[in-house]
C-alpha positions in Angstrom: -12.2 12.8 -14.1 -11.0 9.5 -13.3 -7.9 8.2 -12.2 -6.4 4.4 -12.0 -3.9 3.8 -9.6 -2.2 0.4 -8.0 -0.7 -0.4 -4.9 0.7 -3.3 -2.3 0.5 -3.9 1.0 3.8 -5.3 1.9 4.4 -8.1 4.6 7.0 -9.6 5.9 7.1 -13.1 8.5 9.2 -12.4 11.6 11.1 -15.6 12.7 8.8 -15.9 15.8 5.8 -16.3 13.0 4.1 -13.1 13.4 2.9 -10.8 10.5 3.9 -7.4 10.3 2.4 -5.0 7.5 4.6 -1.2 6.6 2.7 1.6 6.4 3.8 4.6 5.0 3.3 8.1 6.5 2.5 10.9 3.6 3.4 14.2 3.5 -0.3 15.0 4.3 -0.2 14.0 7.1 -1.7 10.4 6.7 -1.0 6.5 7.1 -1.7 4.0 4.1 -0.1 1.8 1.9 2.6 2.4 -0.7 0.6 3.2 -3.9 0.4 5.4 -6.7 -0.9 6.1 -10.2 -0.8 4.0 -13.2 1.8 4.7 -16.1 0.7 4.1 -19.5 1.7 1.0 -20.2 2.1 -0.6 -17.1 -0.4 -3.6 -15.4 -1.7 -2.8 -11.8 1.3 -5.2 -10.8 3.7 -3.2 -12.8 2.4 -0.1 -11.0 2.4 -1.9 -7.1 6.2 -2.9 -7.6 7.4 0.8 -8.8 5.4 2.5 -6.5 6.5 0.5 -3.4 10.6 0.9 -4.9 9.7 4.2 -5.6 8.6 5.2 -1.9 10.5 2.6 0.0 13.3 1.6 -2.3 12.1 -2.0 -1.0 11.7 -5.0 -3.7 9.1 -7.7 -3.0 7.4 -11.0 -4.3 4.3 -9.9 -5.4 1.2 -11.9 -5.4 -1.8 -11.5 -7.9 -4.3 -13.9 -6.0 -6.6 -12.2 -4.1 -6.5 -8.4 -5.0 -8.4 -6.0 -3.6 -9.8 -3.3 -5.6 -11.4 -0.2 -4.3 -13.3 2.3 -6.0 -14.3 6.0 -4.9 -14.7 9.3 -5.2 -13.5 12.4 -4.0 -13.3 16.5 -4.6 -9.8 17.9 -5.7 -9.7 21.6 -6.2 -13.0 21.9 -7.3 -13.3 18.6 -9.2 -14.7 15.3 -8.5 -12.3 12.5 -9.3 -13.6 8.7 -9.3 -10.7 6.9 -8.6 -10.1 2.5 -8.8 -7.2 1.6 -6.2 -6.1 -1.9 -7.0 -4.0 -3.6 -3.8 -2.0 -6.0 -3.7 -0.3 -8.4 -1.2 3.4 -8.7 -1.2 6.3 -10.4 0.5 9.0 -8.4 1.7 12.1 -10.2 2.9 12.6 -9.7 6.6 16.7 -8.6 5.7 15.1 -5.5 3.4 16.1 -2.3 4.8 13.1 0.8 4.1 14.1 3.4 2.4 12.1 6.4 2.4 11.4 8.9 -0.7 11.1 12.0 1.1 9.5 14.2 -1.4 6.5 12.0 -0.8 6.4 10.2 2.6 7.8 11.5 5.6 8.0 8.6 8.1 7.0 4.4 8.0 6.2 2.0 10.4 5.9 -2.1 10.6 3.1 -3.2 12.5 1.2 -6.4 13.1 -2.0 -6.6 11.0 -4.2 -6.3 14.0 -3.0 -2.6 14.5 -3.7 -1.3 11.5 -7.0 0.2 12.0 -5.2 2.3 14.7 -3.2 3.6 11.9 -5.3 4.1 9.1 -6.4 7.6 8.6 -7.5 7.2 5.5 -10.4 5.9 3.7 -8.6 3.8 1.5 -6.4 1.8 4.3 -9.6 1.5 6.5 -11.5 -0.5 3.8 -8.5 -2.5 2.4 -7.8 -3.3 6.1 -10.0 -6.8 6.0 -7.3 -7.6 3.9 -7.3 -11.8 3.5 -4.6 -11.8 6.5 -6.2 -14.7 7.4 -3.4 -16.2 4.7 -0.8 -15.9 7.4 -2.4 -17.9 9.6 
C-alpha cells in the first residue's frame, strides 16, 4: 500500500532574532510536525497549508524552495505501507495564536531549532531535523 502525504515545519522569527520551530504532540503519544495525507486533488503545498490550519488553526507563508521529502516504510495492522512525506518550511507570524485540533494532537510546543532532536520521537522528525535551518542564520 502506499500512501502520499505533505507537511510543514512552521517557524517563526522572535524579535531578538532567534528561530523557533512548533511541534505538535499526537494523540499517540509522539512529537513531529503538522502533516497529513494528500486529498485528491491537492499539491503537496495544498496538503502542508490544510493540514497545519487543520491541526493548529495557524496560517502561514509557505515556501516551496528546499523541500524535504522522506520516504519509508512501515507495518500497520498487518500491512506494510510505503509512505513519501514531503515537508515544507513555513513562516508563521510571531502574533498567530495555536490552536489545537484535539481529536488529533493533544499538546504543542515552540522551540529553537537546536532542540528538536530532544523532541523528536519519531522517525520522521529525526530525519527531517537537518532541515536547511541554516536559512535563518
Amino acid at each position: 500500500m502506499k500512501e502520499v502525504a505533505s507537511g510543514c515545519i512552521p517557524w517563526r522569527r522572535m524579535k531578538n532574532g532567534t528561530v523557533e520551530v512548533l511541534m505538535i504532540l499526537r494523540t499517540g503519544g509522539y512529537w513531529e510536525f503538522p502533516k497529513g495525507k494528500q486529498e485528491k486533488g491537492e499539491t503537496d503545498g495544498d496538503t502542508a497549508l490544510r493540514e497545519l490550519k487543520e491541526e493548529t488553526n495557524l496560517k502561514g507563508n509557505l515556501s516551496t524552495e528546499h523541500p524535504i521529502s522522506l520516504r519509508y516504510t512501515f507495518t500497520r495492522n498487518g500491512v506494510n505501507v510505503e509512505k513519501q512525506v514531503m515537508f515544507f518550511m513555513c513562516e508563521i507570524d510571531l502574533k498567530s495564536k495555536v490552536s489545537i485540533e484535539r481529536k488529533e494532537v493533544t499538546d504543542y510546543i515552540w522551540l529553537p531549532t537546536e532542540d528538536i532532536e530532544q523532541k523528536a520521537m519519531s522517525f520522521t522528525v529525526r530525519r527531517v531535523q537537518f532541515t536547511p535551518f541554516c536559512l535563518f542564520s
